[in-house]
C-alpha positions as CSV (number, residue, x, y, z in Angstrom):
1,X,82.7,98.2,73.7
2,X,82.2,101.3,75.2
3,X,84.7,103.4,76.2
4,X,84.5,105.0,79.8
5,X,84.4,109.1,80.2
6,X,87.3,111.3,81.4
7,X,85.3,111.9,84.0
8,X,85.3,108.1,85.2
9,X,89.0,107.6,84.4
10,X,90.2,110.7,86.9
11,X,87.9,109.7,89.2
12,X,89.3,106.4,89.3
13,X,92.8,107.5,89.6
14,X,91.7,109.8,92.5
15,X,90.0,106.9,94.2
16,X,93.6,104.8,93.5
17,X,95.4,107.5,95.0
18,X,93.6,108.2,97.9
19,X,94.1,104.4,99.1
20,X,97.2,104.4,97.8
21,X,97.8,107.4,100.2
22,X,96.5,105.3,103.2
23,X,98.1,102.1,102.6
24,X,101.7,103.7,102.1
25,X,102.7,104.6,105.8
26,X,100.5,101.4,106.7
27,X,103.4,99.3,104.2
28,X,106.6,101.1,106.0
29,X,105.0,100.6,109.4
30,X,105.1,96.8,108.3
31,X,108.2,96.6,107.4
32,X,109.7,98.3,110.7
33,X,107.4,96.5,113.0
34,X,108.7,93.5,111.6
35,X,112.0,93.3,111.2
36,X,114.6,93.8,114.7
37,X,115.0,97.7,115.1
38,X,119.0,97.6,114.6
39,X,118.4,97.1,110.7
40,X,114.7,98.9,110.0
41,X,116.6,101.7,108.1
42,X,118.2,99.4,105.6
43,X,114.9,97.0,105.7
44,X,112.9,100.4,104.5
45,X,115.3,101.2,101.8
46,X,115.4,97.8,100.7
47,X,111.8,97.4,100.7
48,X,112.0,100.4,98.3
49,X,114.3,99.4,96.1
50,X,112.3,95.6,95.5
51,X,108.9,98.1,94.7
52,X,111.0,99.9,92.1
53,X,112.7,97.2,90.6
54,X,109.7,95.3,90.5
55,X,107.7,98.5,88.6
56,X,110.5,98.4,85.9
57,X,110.6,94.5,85.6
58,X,106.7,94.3,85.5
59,X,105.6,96.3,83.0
60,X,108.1,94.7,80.1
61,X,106.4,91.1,81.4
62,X,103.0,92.4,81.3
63,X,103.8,93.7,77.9
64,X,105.4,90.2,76.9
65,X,102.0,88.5,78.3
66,X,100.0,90.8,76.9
67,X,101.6,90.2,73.5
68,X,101.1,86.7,73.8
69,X,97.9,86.1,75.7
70,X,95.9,89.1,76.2
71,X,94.2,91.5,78.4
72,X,92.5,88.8,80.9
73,X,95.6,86.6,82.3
74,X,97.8,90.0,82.8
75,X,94.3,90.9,85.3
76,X,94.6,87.3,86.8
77,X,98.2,87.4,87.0
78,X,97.8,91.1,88.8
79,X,94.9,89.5,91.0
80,X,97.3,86.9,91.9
81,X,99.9,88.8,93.0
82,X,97.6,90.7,95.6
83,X,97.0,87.1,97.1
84,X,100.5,86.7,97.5
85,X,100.9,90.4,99.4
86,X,97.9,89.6,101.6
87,X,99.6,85.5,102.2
88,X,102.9,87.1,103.4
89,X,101.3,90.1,105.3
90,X,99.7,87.1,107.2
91,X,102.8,85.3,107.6
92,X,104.7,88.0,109.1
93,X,106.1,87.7,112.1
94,X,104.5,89.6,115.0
95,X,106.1,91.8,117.2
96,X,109.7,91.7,116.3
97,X,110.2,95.0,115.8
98,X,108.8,98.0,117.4
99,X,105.5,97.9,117.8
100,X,103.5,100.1,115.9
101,X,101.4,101.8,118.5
102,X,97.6,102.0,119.2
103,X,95.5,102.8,116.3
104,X,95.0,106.9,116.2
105,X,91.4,108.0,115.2
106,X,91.0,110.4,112.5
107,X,90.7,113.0,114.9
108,X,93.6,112.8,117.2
109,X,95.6,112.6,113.8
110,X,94.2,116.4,112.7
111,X,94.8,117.5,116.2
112,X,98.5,116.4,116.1
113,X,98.6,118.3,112.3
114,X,97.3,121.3,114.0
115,X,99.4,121.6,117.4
116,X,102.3,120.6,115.2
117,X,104.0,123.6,113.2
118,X,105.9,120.9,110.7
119,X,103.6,119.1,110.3
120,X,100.7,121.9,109.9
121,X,103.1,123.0,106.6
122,X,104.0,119.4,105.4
123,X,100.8,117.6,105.3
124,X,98.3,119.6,103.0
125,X,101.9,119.2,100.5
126,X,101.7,115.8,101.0
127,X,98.1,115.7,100.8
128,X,97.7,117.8,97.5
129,X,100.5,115.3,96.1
130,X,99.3,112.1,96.9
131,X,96.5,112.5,95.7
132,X,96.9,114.8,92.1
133,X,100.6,113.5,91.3
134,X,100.8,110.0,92.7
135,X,98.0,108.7,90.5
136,X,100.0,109.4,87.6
137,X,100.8,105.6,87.4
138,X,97.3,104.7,87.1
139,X,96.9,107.4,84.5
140,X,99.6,105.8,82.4
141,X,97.4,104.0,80.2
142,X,95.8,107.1,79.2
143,X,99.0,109.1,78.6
144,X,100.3,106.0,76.8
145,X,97.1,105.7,74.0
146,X,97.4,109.2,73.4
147,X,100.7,109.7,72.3
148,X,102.2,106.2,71.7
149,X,99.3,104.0,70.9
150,X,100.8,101.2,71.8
151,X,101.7,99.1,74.9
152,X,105.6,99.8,74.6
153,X,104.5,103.0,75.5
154,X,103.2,102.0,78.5
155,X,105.7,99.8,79.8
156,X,108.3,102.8,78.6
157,X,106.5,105.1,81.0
158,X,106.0,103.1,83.2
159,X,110.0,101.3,83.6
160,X,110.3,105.1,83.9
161,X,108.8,106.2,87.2
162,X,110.7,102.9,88.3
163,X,113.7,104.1,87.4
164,X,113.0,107.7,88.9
165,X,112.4,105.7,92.2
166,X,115.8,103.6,92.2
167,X,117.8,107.0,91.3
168,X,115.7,108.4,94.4
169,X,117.4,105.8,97.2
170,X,121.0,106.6,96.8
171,X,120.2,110.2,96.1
172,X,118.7,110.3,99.6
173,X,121.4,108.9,101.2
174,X,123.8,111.3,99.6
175,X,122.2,114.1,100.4
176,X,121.3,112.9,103.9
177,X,125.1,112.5,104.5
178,X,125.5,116.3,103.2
179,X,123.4,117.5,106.4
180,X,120.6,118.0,104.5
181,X,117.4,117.7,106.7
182,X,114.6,115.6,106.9
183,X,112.0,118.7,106.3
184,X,114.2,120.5,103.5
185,X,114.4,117.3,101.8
186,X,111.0,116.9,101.5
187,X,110.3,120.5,101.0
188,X,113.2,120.1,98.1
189,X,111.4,116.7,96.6
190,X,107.8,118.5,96.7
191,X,108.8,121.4,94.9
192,X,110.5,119.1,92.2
């Protein structure tokens, strides 16, 4: 079989990451506007924490399956579970917590960026890292085949961003109860 360029690999990645870039605020609005507004902090932190532990569980059961079955039922199994996220999206309930607004068109977002001085320094940051750095789960793979060769490698990577992440939610809490602010922690987490 032929094996795809470089080229098509980044450019997949950088497609990944630029969804991946919309879809993430779309996710935490989900999760606030749908849970009562007394417990949408903790319901955000433990919506986290399930993504993490599920990035470090999945990969060593992908690597099991893939052992034992293959390459095709680990993509059915992943096309599956998207089914599942889009069953439960639909089965939320409506308008529990607070609503998430009107929809903002692309240009009343920029406009906001501009007339905002935080936000005129935080977004291009946030920008630049979601999509360059983000992707670097989708680049995995590649990472994995060139120095492991093998899919331990993968999964080893992979458990590792996961881990990364569930180190991440009590390390913001304990620094948030320091008095460190919202805009130096990200400022701190971007230059990281």
């Amino acid at each position: 079989a032929e094996r795809p360029s470089l080229f098509a690999v980044y450019a997949c990645a950088l497609a990944i990451g630029t969804v991946g870039a919309l879809a993430s605020p779309a996710l935490q609005e989900m999760v606030i506007a749908t849970v009562p507004s007394e417990v949408a902090r903790s319901a955000t932190g433990i919506s986290s924490a399930s993504t993490n532990v599920a990035r470090l569980i999945g990969p060593a059961a992908a690597g099991g399956l893939l052992t034992v079955a293959g390459p095709g039922p680990c993509f059915a199994v992943n096309a599956a579970s998207f089914g599942a996220v889009v069953l439960s999206a639909a089965t939320l309930p409506r308008e529990v917590g607070r609503s998430p607004g009107a929809a903002a068109s692309m240009r009343s977002v920029a406009r906001r960026v501009r007339s905002h001085p935080l936000l005129r320094t935080i977004f291009p940051a946030l920008l630049l890292f979601s999509v360059l750095v983000a992707p670097v789960q989708e680049l995995a793979p590649a990472v994995a085949r060139r120095y492991g060769e093998g899919g331990h490698m993968l999964g080893f990577l992979l458990s590792g961003l996961a881990v990364g992440g569930l180190i991440a939610i009590p390390t913001r809490s304990l620094v948030a109860r320091r008095g460190v602010g919202q805009a130096d922690l990200l400022g701190g987490s971007m230059i990281l």
